[in-house]
C-alpha positions as CSV (number, residue, x, y, z in Angstrom):
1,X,-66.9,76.8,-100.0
2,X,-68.3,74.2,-97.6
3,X,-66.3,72.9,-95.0
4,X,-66.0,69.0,-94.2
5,X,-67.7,69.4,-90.8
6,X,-70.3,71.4,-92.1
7,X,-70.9,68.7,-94.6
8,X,-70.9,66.5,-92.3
9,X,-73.3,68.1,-90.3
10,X,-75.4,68.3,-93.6
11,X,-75.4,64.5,-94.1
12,X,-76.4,64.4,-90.3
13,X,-79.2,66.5,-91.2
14,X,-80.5,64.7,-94.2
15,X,-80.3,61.2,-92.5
16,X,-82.4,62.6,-89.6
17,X,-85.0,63.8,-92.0
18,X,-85.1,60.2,-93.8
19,X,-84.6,58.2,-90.6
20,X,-87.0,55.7,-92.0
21,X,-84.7,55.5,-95.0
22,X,-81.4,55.3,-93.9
23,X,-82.0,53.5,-90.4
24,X,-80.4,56.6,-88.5
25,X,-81.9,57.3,-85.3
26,X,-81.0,60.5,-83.5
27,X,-80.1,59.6,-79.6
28,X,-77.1,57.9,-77.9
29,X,-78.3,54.6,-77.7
30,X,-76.5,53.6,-74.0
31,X,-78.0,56.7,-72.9
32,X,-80.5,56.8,-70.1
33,X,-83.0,59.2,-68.4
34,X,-82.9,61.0,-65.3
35,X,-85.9,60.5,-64.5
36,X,-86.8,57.1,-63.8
37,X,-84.0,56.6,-61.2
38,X,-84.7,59.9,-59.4
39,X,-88.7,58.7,-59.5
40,X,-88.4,55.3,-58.4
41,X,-85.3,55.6,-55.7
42,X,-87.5,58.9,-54.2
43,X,-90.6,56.1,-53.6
44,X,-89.0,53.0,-53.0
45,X,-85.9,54.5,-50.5
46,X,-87.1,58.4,-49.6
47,X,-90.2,58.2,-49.0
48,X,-89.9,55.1,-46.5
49,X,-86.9,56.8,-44.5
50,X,-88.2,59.5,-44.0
51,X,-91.6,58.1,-42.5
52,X,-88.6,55.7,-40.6
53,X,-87.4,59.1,-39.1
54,X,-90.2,60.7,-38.6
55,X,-91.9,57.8,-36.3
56,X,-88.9,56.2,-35.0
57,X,-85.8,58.0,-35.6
58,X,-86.4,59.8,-31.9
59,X,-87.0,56.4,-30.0
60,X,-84.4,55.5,-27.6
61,X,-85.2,52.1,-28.2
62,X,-84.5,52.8,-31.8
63,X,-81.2,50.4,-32.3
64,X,-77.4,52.6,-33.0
65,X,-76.9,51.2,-36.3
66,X,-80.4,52.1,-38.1
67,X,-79.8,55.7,-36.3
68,X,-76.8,56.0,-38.9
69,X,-79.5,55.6,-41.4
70,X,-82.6,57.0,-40.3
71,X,-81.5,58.7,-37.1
72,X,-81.6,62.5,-39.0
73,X,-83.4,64.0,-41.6
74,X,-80.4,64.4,-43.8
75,X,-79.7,60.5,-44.0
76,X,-82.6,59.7,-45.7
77,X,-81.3,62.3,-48.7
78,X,-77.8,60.9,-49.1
79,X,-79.5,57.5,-49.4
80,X,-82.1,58.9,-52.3
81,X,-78.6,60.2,-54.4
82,X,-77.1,56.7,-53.3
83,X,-79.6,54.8,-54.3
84,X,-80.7,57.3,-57.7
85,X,-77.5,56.9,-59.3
86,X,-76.6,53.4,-58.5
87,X,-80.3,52.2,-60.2
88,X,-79.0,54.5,-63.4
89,X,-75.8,53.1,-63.1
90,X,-77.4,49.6,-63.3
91,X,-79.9,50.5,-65.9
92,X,-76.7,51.6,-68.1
93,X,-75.1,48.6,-67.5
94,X,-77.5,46.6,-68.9
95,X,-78.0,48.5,-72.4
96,X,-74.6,48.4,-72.7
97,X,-74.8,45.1,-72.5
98,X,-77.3,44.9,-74.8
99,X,-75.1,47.4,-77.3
100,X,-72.8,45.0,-77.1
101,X,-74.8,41.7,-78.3
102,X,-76.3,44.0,-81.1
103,X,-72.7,44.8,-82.1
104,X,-71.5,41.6,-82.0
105,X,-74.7,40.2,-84.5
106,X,-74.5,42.8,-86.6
107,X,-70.6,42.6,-87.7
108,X,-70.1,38.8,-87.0
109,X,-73.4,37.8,-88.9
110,X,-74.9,39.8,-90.4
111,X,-73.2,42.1,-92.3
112,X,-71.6,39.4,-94.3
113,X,-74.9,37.5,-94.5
114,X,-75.9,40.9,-96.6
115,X,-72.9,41.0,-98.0
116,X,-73.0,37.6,-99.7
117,X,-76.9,37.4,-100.9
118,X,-76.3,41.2,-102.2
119,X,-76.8,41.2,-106.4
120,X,-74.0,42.0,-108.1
121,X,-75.2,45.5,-109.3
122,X,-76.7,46.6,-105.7
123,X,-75.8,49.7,-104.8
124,X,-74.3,50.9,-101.2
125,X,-77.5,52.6,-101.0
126,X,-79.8,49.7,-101.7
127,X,-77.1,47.3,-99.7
128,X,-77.8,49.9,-96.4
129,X,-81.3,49.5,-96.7
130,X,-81.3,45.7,-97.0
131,X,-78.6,45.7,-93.9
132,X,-81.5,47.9,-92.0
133,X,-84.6,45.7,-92.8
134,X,-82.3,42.4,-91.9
135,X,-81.5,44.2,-88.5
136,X,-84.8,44.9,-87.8
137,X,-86.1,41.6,-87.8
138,X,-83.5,40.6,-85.4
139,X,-85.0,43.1,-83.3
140,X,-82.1,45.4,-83.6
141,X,-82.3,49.0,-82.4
142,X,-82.1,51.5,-85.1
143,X,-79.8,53.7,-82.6
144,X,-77.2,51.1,-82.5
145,X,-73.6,53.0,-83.0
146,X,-72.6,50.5,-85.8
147,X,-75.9,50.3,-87.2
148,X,-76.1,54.0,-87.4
149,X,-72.4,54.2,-88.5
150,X,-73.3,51.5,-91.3
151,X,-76.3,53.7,-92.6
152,X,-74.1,56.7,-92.6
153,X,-71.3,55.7,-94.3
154,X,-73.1,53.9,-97.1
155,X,-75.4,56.6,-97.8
156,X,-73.2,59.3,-98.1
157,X,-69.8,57.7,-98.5
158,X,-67.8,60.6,-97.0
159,X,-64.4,59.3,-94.4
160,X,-65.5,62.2,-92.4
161,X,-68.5,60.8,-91.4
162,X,-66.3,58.1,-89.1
163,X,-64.0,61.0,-87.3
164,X,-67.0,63.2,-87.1
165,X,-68.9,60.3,-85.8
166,X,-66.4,59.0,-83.1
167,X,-66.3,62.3,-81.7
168,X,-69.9,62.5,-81.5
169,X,-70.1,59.4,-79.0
170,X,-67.6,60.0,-76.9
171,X,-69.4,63.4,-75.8
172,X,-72.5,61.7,-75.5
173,X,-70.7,58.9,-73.1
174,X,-69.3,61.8,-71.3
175,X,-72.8,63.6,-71.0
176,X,-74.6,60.2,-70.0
177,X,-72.6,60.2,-67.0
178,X,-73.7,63.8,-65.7
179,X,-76.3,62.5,-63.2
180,X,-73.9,59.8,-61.6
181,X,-71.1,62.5,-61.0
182,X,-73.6,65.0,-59.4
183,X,-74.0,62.6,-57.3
184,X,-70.7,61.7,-56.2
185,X,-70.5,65.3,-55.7
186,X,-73.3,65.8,-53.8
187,X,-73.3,62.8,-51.6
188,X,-70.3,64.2,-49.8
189,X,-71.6,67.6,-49.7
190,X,-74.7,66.6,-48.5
191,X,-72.5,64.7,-45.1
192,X,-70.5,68.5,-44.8
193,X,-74.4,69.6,-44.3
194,X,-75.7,67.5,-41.9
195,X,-72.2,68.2,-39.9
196,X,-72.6,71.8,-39.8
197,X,-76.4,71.1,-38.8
198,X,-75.7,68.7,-36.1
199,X,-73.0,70.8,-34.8
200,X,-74.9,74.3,-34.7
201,X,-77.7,72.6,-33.3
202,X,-75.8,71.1,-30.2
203,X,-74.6,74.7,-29.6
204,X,-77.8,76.2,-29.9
205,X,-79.3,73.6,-27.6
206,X,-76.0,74.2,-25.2
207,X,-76.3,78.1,-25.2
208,X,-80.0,77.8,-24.7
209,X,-79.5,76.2,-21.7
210,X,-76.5,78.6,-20.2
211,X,-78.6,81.4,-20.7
212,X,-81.7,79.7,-18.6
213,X,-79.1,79.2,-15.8
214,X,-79.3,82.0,-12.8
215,X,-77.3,80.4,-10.8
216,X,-73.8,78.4,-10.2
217,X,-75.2,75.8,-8.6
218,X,-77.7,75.0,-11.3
219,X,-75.3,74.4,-13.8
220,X,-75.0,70.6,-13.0
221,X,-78.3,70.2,-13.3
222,X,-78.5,72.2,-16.6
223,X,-75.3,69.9,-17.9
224,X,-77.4,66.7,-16.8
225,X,-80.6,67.8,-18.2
226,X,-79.3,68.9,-22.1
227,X,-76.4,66.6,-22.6
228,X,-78.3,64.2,-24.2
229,X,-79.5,66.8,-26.6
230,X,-76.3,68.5,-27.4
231,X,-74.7,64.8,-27.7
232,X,-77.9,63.4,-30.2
233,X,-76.5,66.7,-32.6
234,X,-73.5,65.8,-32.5
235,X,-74.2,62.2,-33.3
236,X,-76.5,63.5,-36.5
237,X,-73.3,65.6,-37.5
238,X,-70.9,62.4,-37.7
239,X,-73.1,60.2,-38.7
240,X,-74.0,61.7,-42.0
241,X,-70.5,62.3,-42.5
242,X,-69.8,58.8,-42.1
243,X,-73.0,57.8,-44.1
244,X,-71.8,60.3,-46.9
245,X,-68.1,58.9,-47.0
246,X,-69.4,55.3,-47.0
247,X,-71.4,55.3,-49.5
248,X,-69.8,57.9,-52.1
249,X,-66.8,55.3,-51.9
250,X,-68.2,52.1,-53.7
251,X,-70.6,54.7,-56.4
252,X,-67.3,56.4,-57.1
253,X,-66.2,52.7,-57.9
254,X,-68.6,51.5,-60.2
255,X,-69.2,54.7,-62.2
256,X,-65.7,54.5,-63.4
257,X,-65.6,50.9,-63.8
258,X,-68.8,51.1,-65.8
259,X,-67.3,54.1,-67.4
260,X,-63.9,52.6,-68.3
261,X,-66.0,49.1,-70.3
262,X,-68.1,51.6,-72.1
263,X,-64.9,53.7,-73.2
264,X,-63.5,50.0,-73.9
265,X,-66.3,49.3,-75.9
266,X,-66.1,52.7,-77.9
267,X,-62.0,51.8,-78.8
268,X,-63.3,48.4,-79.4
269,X,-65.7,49.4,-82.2
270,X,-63.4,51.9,-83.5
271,X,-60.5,49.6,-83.9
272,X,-63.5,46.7,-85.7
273,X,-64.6,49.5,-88.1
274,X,-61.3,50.9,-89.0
275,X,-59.3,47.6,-89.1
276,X,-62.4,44.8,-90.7
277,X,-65.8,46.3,-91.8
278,X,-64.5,49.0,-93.8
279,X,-62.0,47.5,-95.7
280,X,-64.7,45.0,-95.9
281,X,-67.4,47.0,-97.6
282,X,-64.5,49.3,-100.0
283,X,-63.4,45.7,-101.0
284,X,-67.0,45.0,-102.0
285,X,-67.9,47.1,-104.4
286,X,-64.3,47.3,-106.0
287,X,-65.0,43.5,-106.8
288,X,-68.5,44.1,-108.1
289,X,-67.3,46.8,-110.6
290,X,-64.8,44.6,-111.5
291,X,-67.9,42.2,-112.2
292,X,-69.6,44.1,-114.0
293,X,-67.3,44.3,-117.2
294,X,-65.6,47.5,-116.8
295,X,-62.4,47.8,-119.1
296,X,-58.9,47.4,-118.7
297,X,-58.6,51.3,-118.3
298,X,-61.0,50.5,-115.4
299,X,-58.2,47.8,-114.3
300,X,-55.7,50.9,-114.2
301,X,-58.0,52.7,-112.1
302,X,-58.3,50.0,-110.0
303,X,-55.1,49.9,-109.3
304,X,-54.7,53.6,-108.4
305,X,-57.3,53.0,-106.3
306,X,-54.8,50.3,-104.4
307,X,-52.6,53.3,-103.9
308,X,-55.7,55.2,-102.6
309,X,-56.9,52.4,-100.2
310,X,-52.9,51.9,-98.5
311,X,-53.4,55.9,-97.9
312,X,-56.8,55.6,-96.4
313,X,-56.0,52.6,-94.0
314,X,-52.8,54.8,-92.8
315,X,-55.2,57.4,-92.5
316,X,-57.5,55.6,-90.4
317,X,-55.0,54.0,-88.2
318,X,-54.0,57.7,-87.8
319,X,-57.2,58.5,-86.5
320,X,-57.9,55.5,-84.4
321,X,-54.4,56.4,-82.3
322,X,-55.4,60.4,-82.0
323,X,-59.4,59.0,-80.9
324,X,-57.4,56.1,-78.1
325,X,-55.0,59.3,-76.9
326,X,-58.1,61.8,-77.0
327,X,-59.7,59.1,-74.6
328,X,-56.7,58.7,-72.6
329,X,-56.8,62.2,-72.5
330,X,-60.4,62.2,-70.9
331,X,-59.3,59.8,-68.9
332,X,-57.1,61.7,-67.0
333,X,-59.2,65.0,-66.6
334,X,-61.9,62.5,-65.1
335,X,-59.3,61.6,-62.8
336,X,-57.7,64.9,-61.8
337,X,-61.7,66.1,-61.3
338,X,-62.9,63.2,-59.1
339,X,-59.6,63.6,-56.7
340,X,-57.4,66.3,-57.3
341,X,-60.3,69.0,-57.5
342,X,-62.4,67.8,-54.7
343,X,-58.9,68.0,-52.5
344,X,-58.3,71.4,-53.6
345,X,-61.9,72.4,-53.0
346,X,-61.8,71.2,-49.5
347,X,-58.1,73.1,-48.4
């Protein structure tokens, strides 16, 4: 017998077959690409600080405070992750934004718009693909979560669809983040490197000049002569750990502030599908059979399917409190691996 996942995973399959059809588009539509970010932060900030190091990072008239930024080959690195994940940060940030107007258009709007010009014998199926030519020409995206959670449920009809569904995004949030915590990982990591490099280099450049030394006397000189280069490594070693702490702070920030109003926005659609559109749509086509002359043994039906619809919105405010505690659940492993981890890593 087949399991509800695996038909679930079945209607998945047949709506990505007849994406044209049923208006689902595979792909998580506040998702974005690697690659732009890393592209366009490596020519706009690496490639310029590095050429900064390379010609003027060794100047002595080269001022104190652009040494912190330039003064080292490692610098230039941390401010390629800095800069990488704040652009996708800022990139996700704005189709999130742009989720959210689609959202708001789409159940405000219109769904009811649909709703009311829909004939009387229309059926979910024909009402989904009238809802998807209506969106497109308010230039929706066909990836849009309610959209796609629209096209779902009125092509198939099946309440595991939603649970199945719900899951399904908040994996993909999770997995859209990967870049930005690599980088808060890797920006400290990257200052722990340029400290061991400065500091083995100012020992190097220190032992060098002990074992040139023949004499007692020349040691003053030999002092005099290398201190500056034993004090330059030493400067590269703090400074990137300074540059590193700086700026891993404020990304740390705004990737879980951005995180948090996406996980907002997630609970927020849960709570308007569960609580008005699907009630909403159920209450639809109850009506219209009612409309279209169907019997009094009908009428008992109907009112069996009262019963049926109390169960189904307990069941679904069920699920919306286990989908809120799995995200508080998140929530907290995000935590404990962002600050209890990286403590224990470092003892």
């Amino acid at each position: 017998m087949e399991t509800k996942r695996q038909a679930t995973e079945r209607a998945h399959q047949g709506n990505s077959a007849n994406g044209l059809q049923t208006g689902y588009q595979p792909g998580y539509p506040i998702e974005q690409p690697f690659k732009l970010p890393l592209v366009a932060s490596a020519l706009l900030v690496l490639l310029p600080a590095l050429l900064i190091y390379w010609f003027w990072g060794d100047s002595s008239t080269f001022p104190r405070s652009l040494k912190l930024f330039f003064g080292n080959w490692i610098s230039p690195i941390i401010l390629w992750f800095f800069a990488a994940s704040f652009f996708h940060l800022i990139l996700k940030r704005g189709k999130l934004r742009n989720e959210q107007r689609q959202t708001r258009l789409l159940s405000q709007r219109l769904l009811p718009t649909v709703m009311e010009e829909s004939d009387a014998d229309a059926s979910p199926v024909q009402l989904s693909q009238q809802l998807l030519q209506t969106a497109k020409s308010k230039g929706m995206q066909a990836n849009n979560l309610l959209l796609t959670r629209l096209m779902l449920f009125l092509n198939h009809q099946e309440n595991d669809v939603d649970e199945t569904f719900g899951i399904k995004e908040r994996e993909l949030m999770r997995g859209s983040y990967s870049l930005s915590r690599f980088m808060v990982w890797a920006i400290p990591i990257m200052g722990f490197i340029g400290t061991v490099w400065g500091i083995s280099n100012g020992i190097a450049h220190f032992s060098s000049a002990m074992t040139a030394t023949s004499s007692v006397g020349d040691v003053s000189a030999m002092l005099k002569e290398n201190l500056p280069l034993v004090t330059n490594s030493l400067a590269t070693a703090f400074d990137t750990t300074l540059l590193a702490l700086l700026l891993s702070i404020p990304l740390m920030m705004i990737m879980i502030w951005l995180e948090k109003q996406e996980e907002s926005y997630l609970i927020d659609l849960e709570e308007n599908w569960f609580h008005l559109i699907k009630p909403k749509l159920v209450q639809h086509y109850h009506l219209m059979s009612a409309a279209n002359g169907v019997s009094a043994g009908a009428g008992v039906a109907a009112t069996n399917s009262g019963g049926h619809e109390a169960a189904n919105e307990v069941a679904n405010e069920i699920k919306l409190l286990s989908t809120q505690i799995k995200a508080l659940q998140e929530t907290m492993e995000d935590l404990y691996e962002t600050v209890f981890a990286s403590k224990l890593g470092k003892k």
